[in-house]
N, C-alpha and C positions, 0 to 999 in steps of 0.2 A: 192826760195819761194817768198816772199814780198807781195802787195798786189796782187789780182784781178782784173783783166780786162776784159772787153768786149771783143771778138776779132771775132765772127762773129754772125750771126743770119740767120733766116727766117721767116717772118710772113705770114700766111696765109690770105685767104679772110674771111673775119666776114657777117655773116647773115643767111638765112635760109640755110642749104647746102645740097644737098644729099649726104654728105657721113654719113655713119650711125649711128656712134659711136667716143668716143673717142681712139680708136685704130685707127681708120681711119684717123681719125681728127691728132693725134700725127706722125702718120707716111707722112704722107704730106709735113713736116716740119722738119723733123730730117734728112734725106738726104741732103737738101737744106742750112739747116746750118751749116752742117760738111764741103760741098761743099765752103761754104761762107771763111768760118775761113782760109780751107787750111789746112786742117789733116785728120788723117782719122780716122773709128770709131773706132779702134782698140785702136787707141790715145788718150781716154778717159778711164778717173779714176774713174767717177763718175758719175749716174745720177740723176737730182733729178726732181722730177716730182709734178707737181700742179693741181691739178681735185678735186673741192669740192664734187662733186657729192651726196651725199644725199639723193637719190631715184632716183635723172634723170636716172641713169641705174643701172637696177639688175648687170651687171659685176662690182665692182672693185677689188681689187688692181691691181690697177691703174700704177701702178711704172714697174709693170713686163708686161707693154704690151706694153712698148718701145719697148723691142728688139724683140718684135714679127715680126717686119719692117726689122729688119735688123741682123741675129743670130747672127752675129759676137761683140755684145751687149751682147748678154747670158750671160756671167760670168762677167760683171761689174754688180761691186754695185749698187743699184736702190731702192731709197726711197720714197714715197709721203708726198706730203704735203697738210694740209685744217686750213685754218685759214681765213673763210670766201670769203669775195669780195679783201680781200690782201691774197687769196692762191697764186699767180704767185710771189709776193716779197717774200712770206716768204720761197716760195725754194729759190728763187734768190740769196736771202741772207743766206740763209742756205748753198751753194755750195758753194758761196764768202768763209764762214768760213772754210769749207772742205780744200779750198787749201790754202789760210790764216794760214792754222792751221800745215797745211805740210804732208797733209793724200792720196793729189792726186795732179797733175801739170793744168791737164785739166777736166772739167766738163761741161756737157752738163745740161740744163735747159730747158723745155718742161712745158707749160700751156696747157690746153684745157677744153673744156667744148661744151657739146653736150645739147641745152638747149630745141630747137625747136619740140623736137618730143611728148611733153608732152602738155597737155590744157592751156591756160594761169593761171586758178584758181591754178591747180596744182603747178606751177611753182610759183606763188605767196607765195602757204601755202610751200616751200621748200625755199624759201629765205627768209621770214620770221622765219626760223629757228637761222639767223645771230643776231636775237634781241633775247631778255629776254622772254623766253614763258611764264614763271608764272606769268609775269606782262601782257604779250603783245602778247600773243600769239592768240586774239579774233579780233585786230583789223582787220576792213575790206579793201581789196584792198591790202593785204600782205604787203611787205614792204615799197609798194607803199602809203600804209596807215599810215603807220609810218612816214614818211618824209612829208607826209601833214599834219599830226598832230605836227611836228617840224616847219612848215613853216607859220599853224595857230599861234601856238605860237610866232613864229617873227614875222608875222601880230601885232600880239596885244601891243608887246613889242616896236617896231619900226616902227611901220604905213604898210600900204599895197606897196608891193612892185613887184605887178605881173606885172607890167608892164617890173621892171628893169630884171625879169625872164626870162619873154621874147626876151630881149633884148640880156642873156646870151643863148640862144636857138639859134637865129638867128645867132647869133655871129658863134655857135659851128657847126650848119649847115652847112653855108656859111664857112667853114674853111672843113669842109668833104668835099665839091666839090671835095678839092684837094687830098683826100686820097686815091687812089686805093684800098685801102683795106675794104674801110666804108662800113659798113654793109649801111646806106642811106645815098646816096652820091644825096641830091636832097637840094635846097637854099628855105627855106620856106620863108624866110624875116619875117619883127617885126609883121606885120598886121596878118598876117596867125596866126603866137603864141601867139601872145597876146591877137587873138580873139574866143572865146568858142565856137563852132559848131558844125556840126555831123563829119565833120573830124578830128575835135580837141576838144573832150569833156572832162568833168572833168574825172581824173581817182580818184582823190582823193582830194578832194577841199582843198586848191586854187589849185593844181596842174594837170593841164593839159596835155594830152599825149606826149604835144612838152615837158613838161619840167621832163620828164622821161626816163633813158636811154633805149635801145633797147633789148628786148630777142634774143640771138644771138646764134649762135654754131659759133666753132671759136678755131686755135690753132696758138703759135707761140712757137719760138724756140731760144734759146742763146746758144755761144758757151763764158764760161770762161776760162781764161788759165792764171798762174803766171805771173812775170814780165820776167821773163826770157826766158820763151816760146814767151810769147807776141810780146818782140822783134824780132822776126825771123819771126813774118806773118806781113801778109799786114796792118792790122788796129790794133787802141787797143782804147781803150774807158775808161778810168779810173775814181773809184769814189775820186771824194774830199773829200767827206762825204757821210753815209749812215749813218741812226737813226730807230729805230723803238722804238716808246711808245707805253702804250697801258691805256688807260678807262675802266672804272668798268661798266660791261654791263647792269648793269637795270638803265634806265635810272630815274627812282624816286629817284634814290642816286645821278646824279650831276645836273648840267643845260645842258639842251641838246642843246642850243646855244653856249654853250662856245668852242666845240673842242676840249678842253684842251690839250688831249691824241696827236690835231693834233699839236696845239700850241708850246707843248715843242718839240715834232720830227722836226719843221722847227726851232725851238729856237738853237737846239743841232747841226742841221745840218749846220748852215749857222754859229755857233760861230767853230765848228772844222774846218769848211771850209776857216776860216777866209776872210767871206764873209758879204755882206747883200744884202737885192732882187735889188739893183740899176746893182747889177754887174752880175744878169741873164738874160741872151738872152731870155730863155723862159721858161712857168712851162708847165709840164702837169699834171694835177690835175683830180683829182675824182668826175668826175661831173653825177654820180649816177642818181641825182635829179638836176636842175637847184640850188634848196637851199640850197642844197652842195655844189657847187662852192660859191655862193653867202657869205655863212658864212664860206669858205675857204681862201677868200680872206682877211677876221678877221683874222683867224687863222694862217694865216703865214706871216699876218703884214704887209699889204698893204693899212689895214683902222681899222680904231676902231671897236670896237663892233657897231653893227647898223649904220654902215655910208660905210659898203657894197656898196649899193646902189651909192655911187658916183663914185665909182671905175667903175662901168658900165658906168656912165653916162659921163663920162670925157673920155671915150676911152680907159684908161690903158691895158688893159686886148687883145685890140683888136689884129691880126694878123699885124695892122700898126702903134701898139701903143709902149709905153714906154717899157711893160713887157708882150709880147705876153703869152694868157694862153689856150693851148688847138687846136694848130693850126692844129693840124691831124683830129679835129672835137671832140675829144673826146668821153668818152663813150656815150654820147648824139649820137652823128652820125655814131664813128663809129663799136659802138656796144658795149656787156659787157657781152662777155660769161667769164663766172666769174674766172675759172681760169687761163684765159688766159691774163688778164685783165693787172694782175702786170707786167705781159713779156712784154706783147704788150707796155706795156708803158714807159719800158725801153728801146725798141727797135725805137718806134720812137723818144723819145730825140738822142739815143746814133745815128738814122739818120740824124737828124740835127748837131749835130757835125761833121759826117764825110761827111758832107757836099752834101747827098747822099739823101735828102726827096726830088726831085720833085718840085711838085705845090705846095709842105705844105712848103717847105725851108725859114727860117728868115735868112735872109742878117747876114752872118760873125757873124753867133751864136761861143758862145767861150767856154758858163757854163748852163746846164742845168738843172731846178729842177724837181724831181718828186713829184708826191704824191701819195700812194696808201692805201684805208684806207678799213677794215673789220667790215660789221655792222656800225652803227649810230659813227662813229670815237673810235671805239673801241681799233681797230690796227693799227696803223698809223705808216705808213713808209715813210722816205723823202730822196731821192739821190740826189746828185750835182754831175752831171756828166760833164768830159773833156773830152779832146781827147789828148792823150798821141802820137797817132804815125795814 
């Protein structure tokens, strides 16, 4: 048994797709990473499946349309999971526990989300499900409206800071170049973002459509297996640490600057890890909203409360800086079909350890952080990921 490991994956392409569904979408990517690992599907104990879905499609259960791709899946177990914009960690981590636990050796992991076939409005009033309806269920711009009304509020509390927004937009852009996978693999640069016009208008003031992530469809894939299968395939990817906390979702009961929920998950994660952020190569963080990074870089201890902003401005953060954050483009660039979100973001850390990201690759990465958070930091999951073999 022992722990959990990565040992293979596949990510798909993020952005508008025609294929039509999350059956389609899952099946794309399940082949590809059984192929990856080195086993076969029959070698699998467990599935566990991520699709918030919500309305995007009249089909779910969602869990039983893996094996529709492949019968020899049938008779494996097959769960779903929804816990928001962290539905893809919270199978993740639910399948870690599966063989952690001694109930199966190998499990497969599958996100997806089919987001583009619906209006933007719609899509809007169904992610705005992720917040508190009885409080918040009228703002406008959906969640998009919620995250400018958190961003107004650090305006007031800590001066205006659209400009260092922008600065984190260009950053996450220009680092999608390098992804193949980016739903917009296009370099807008700081003038484009920072400047308000008909291609970049308010979507929800101060926040501009650069600093929003992308409505996306979109599926990736992981293969987990114990330590002891681990050793007999090609790769293994191992957590130092994994955390998930969670916040009380109306946000009239905390400060919705503070994180908190994200705060203790990197607090927890880097003290089991017997680590701190000097000794990660890179994060990939949950950059939802440009303002979510911005006050992520608070929350996992890279600046104080309200002093965000220098962490931009001194470069940290950059692809050539101290603590690269988001070098795949992030869901700014390269998409955020929502449950595919969590996978995808362990699939590109657990890429840069095996030394296998391309144009996105930091030089002799060694520790990787995550972050993938559900609603306004509700859910907050943080991994420090190595590479074991």
């Amino acid at each position: 048994m022992g722990k959990a490991q990565i040992v293979g994956w596949a990510h798909g392409q993020f952005g508008k797709l025609p294929l039509e569904n999350t059956e389609q979408l899952m099946a794309s990517v399940v082949a590809p990473a059984i192929a990856h690992a080195g086993i076969e599907a029959t070698d699998i104990d467990g599935i566990f499946v991520g699709v918030m879905n919500n309305g995007f499609s009249k089909q779910d259960f969602q869990a039983a349309l893996v094996a529709m791709s492949d019968e020899r899946l049938a008779h494996t177990p097959a769960v779903r999971f929804e816990n928001a914009c962290a539905t893809g960690s919270a199978a993740l981590y639910s399948a870690m526990d599966f063989i952690e636990a001694g109930r199966g050796r190998i499990a497969l992991v599958v996100g997806a989300e089919k987001m583009t076939a619906l209006p933007t409005e719609e899509v809007g009033d169904i992610l705005l499900s992720a917040s508190y309806r009885a409080e918040e269920g009228d703002i406008p711009g959906g969640f998009a409206g919620q995250f400018g009304r958190i961003a107004q509020t650090y305006f007031q509390r800590y001066g205006d800071r659209s400009e260092e927004l922008a600065m984190i937009a260009a950053k996450n852009h220009a680092n999608g170049m390098g992804n193949p996978f980016a739903h917009m693999r296009k370099d807008f640069g700081f003038e484009f973002c920072n400047t308000v016009s008909d291609k970049n208008p308010y979507v929800a003031p101060p926040l501009r459509r650069t600093d929003c992530s992308l409505i996306s469809d979109g599926a990736a894939a992981i293969i987990l297996a114990d330590q002891k299968v681990a050793a007999t395939l090609q790769r293994a990817i191992g957590f130092r640490a994994r955390t998930q906390a969670n916040d009380i979702i109306a946000l009239s009961r905390r400060d919705p600057l503070a994180f908190e929920g994200a705060r203790q998950a990197w607090a927890k994660s880097l003290e089991t890890a017997g680590i701190d952020l000097n000794d990660l190569s890179l994060v990939e963080t949950h950059d939802c909203f440009t303002i979510a990074e911005l006050i992520e870089y608070e929350a996992m201890g890279l600046a104080k409360p309200g002093e965000g902003h220098r962490v931009v401005r001194e470069g940290i953060t950059r692809k050539d800086g101290r603590l690269p954050v988001n070098p795949s483009g992030g869901l700014k660039a390269k998409g955020h079909p929502i449950g595919a979100t969590g996978v995808s973001m362990h699939i590109m850390a657990a890429m840069q350890l095996a030394e296998d990201a391309g144009d996105m690759q930091i030089p002799n990465a060694k520790l990787a952080g995550v972050f993938n958070m559900g609603g306004t930091s509700v859910a907050n999951y943080v991994s420090i990921l190595e590479r074991v073999k």
